[in-house]
Every structure is written in structure tokens, then in C-alpha cells.
FITOR-367452 format. One line per 5 residues: number of its first residue (from 1); their letters; for each residue x, y, z of C-alpha. Coordinates in steps of 0.02 Angstrom, whole numbers, m for minus. Example, Ala and Ser with C-alpha at 12.3 -4.5 7.8 and 13.67 -1.06 7.14 Angstrom:
% residues 2
1> as> 615,m225,390; 684,m53,357 $
//
This chain:
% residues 151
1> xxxxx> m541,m672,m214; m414,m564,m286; m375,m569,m472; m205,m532,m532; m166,m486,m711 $
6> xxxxx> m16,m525,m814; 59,m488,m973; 108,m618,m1098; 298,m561,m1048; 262,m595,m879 $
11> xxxxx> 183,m762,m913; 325,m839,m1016; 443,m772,m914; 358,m883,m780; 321,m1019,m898 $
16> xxxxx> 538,m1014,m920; 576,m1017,m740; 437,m1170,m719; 523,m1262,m861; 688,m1234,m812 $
21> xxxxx> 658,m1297,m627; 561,m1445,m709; 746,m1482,m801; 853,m1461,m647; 733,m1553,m519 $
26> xxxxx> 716,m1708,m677; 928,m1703,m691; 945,m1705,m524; 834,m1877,m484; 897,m1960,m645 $
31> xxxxx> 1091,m1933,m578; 1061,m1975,m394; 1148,m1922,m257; 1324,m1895,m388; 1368,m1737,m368 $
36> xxxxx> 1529,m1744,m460; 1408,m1663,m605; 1401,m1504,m545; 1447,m1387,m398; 1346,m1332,m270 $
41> xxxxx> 1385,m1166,m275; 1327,m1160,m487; 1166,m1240,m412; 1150,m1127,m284; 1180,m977,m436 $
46> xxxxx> 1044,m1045,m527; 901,m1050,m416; 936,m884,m353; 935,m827,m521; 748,m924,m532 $
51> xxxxx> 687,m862,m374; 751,m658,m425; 641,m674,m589; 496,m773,m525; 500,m588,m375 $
56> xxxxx> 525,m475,m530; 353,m539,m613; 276,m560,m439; 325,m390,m387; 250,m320,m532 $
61> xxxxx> 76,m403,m528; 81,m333,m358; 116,m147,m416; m30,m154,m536; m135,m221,m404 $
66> xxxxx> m99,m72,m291; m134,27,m425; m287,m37,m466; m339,m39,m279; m311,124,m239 $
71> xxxxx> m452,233,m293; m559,253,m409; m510,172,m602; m559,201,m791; m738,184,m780 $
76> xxxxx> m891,246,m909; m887,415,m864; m691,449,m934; m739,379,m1092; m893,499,m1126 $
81> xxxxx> m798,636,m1101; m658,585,m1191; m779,554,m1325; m856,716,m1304; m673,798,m1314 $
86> xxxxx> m637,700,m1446; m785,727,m1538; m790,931,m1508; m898,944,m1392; m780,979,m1231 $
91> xxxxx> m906,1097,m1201; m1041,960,m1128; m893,921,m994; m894,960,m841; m744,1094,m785 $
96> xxxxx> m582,994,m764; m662,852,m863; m495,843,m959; m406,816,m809; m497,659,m744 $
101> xxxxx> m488,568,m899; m284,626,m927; m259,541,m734; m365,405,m766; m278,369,m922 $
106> xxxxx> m111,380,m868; m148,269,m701; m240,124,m845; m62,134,m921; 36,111,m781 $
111> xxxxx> m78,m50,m736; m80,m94,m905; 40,m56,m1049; m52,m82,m1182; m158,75,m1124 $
116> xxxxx> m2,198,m1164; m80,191,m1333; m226,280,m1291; m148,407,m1190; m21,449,m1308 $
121> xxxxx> m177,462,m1441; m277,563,m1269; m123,690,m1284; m142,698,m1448; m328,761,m1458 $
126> xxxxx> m312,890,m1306; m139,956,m1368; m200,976,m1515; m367,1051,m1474; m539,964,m1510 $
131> xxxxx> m581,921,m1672; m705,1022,m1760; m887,1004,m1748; m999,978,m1902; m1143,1020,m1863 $
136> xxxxx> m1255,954,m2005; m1366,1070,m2102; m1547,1089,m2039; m1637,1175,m2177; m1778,1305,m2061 $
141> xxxxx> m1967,1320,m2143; m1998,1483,m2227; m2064,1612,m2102; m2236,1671,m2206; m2268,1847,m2177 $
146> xxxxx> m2421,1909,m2124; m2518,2044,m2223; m2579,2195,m2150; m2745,2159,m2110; m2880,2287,m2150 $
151> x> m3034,2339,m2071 $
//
């Protein structure tokens, strides 16, 4: 089973078309067959205008879905080494490191937009360099020196 995602926008602006359709089909039965109420051609206006936004949020569920289908996603190994950028220690990446996370990033935000977020905060951190490692003080035993030894 395939599971499709959709944003609150997208949901109301299904929720509108449902209600709407609810109103006309309800008018409609309550008046009968009199058409003298309306045209046909402003009824014909008005469900094309339903059907065009109901495509518009279908069409974009479908987008993401493409998206999310082809290839691999976001998955654990972006975030570690975002963290590890992040944190400083780019160094414990693997060569082109920053790369994968910037694609996987901006592909998350084109499924979801709530991700552009991160990868405006992702640009951020690698334009800016990593931030500095503190390294926390590790005070080192005193080395006892030997004395010469006589015989």
C-alpha cells in the first residue's frame, strides 16, 4: 500500500472543494429539476473550477511521491554527519560527506516544506564553516623521573 502525505494546505484545500460539492449536490436535490436558478454554463464553471484544485493537490502528492520513490532518502547516516559537521568534527566524515547530506536535504525539502528549515540552517553551518571544537581539558599524571641509578 502506498502512503501519500499531505500538508495541512493541501488538506483544507480538499476539505473546501468536498464542502463546496456537498452545497451544490444538497441545492441541487432540494430545487429539483428547476433550473431557472442557475445556468448551466455557471455550473459547468464551477465544477471545473473543483475538479482543477482537487488535480492541483493531487498532482502534488504525486510529485512528492516520485520524489520519495526515487532513490535513496534522509536516512540515519545524513544526520550523523550533519551532526558531526555541525558539531566540528567534519573530520570523522567520510570525503564528500557534505555533499550527501546538502542533496539529501534539499530532496526532504522538496517532499516536504517544512524541511527548508533545516537546510537553510544546513547552509548555514557549512557556509559558515564548522563550529569550533572544545575539546575539554584532560589534566595528564606527572611523568616521575627516574634517578640515575648507581652501582
Amino acid at each position: 500500500m502506498n502512503m501519500f502525505s499531505l500538508s495541512e494546505t493541501e488538506f483544507n484545500n480538499l476539505q473546501s472543494v468536498r464542502r463546496q460539492l456537498n452545497l451544490v449536490s444538497g441545492l441541487l436535490c432540494a430545487h429539483g429539476a428547476d433550473s431557472s436558478l442557475f445556468f448551466a454554463e455557471d455550473l459547468n464553471e464551477f465544477l471545473i473550477s473543483q475538479v482543477t484544485a482537487m488535480r492541483t493537490v493531487i498532482g502534488a502528492v504525486e510529485a512528492r511521491y516520485e520524489l520519495e520513490c526515487d532513490g535513496p532518502s534522509l536516512d540515519y547516516r545524513h544526520w550523523l554527519y550533519a551532526l558531526r559537521v555541525a558539531g566540528g568534527y567534519a573530520h570523522l566524515t567520510p570525503t564528500g560527506s557534505e555533499i550527501m547530506v546538502t542533496e539529501a536535504l534539499t530532496k526532504a525539502a522538496q517532499i516536504d516544506p517544512d524541511m527548508n528549515q533545516v537546510l537553510e540552517y544546513w547552509f548555514d553551518v557549512i557556509g559558515h564553516g564548522p563550529l569550533p571544537v572544545t575539546s575539554p581539558k584532560v589534566s595528564k599524571p606527572a611523568v616521575r623521573k627516574r634517578k640515575a641509578v648507581t652501582a
